[in-house]
C-alpha positions in Angstrom: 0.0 0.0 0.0 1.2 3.6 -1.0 0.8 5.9 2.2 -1.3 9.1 0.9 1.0 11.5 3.3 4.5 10.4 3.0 3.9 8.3 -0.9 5.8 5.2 0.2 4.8 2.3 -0.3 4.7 0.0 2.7 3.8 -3.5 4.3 -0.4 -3.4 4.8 0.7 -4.3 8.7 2.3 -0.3 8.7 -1.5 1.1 8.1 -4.2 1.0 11.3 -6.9 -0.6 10.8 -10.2 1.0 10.9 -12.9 -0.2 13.2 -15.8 0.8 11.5 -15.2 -0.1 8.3 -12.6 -3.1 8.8 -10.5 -1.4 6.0 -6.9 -0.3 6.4 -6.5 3.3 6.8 -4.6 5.7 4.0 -2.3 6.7 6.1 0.9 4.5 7.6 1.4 4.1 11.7 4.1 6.7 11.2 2.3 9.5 9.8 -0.2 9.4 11.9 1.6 9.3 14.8 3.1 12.3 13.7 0.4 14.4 12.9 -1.0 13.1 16.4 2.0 14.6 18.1 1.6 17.8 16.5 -2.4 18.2 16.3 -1.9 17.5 20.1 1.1 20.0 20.6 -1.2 22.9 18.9 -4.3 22.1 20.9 -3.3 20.8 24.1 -6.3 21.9 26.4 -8.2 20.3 23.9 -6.5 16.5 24.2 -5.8 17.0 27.8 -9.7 17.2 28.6 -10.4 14.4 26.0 -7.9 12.0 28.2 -9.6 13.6 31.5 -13.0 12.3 30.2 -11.9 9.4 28.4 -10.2 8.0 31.8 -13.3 9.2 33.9 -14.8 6.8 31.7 -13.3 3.7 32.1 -9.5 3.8 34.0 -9.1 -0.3 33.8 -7.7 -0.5 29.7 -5.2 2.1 31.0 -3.8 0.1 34.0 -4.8 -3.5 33.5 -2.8 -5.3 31.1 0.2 -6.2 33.1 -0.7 -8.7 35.3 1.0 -11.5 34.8 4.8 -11.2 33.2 7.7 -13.5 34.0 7.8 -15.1 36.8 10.9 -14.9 39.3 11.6 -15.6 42.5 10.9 -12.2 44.5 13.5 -13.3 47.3 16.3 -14.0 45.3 15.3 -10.9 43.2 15.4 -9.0 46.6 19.1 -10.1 47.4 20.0 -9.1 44.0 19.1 -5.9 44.1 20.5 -5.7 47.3 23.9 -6.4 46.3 23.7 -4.5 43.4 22.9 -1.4 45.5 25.3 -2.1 48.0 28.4 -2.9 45.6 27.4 0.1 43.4 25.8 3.3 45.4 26.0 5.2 42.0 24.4 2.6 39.7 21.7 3.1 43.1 21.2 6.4 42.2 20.6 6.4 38.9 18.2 3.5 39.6 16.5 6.0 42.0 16.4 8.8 39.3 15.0 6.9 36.6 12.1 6.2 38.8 11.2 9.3 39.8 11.7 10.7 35.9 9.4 7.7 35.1 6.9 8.5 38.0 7.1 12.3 37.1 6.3 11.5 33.0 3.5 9.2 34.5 1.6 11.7 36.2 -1.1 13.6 34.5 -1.7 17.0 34.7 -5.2 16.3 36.0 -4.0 14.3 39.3 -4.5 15.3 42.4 -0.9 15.8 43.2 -1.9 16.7 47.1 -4.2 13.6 47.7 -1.2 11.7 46.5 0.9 13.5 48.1 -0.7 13.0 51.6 -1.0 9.1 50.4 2.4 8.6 50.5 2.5 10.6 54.0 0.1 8.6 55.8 1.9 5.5 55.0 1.5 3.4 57.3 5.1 1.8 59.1 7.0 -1.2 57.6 4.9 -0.6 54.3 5.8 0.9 51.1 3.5 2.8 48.4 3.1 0.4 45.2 1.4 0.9 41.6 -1.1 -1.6 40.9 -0.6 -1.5 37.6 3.5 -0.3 37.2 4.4 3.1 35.6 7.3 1.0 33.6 5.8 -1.9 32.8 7.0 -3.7 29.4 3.6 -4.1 28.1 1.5 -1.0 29.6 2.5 1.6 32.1 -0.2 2.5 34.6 -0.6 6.3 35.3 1.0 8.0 38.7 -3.0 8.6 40.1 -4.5 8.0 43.3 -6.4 5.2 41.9 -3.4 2.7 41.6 -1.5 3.0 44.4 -1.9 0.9 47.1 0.1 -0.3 51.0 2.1 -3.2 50.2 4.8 -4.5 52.5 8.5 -5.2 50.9 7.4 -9.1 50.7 4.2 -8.3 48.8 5.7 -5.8 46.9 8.7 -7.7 45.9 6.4 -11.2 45.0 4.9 -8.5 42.4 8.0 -8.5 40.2 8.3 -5.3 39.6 10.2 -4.2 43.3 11.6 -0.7 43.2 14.2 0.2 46.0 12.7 3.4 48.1 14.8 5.9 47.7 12.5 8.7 48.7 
């Protein structure tokens, strides 16, 4: 298929697929994406209250798909990390950093950064602040919201797979 935007002709997996009709779109994956990106950089009060009320809507496609990944055993994951983090206090850090990048890019300007905010204070001891659904997961990253973070102890948390040192 010839892409109508860019004129190249492409695989028919590089064009979306169109619900309504079940034909392939005229546009490839790429071009689309791109004129995405910049319909949404000129109009962004615009997308940011479509993604307010499509999440209002229905928050579970957004958070759900990344239950079950590879399975590990969290306690020998746990010493790991460990003595990664004690051999290595700057590979730590950096550890540290990209979380709280990743946390930051995962937080929608529509959260209620206080109610979170006080989440995190009135943890309660010997418990740490978990995504249900992670913010870098390898299939779907959950969104920094109230709404999916819960108290999980370091066990728990670590028998999830996805254990984060706190560095906070």
């Amino acid at each position: 298929m010839i892409c109508s935007h860019c004129n190249q002709d492409l695989d028919v997996e590089q064009f979306y697929l169109r619900k309504d009709t079940g034909k392939r779109r005229s546009m490839c994956k790429k071009c689309v994406m791109q004129r995405n990106k910049l319909n949404r950089a000129k109009k962004p009060e615009q997308y940011a209250a479509a993604d307010r009320k499509r999440y209002a809507r229905n928050p579970e496609p957004q958070l759900k798909r990344c239950r079950e990944r590879y399975r590990r055993d969290p306690e020998k994951k746990l010493a790991s990390n460990k003595r990664v983090y004690e051999n290595d206090k700057e590979k730590a850090f950096s550890y540290a950093r990209k979380y709280r990048e990743a946390r930051k890019r995962a937080t929608p300007k529509w959260a209620d950064k206080k109610a979170i905010k006080m989440f995190y204070e009135n943890r309660p001891d010997g418990y740490e602040v978990d995504h249900i659904y992670p913010i870098q997961g390898r299939t779907v990253c959950g969104l920094h919201v109230l709404n999916n973070l819960q108290y999980l102890t370091k066990q728990q948390n670590c028998a999830k797979f996805n254990y984060q040192v706190d560095m906070d």
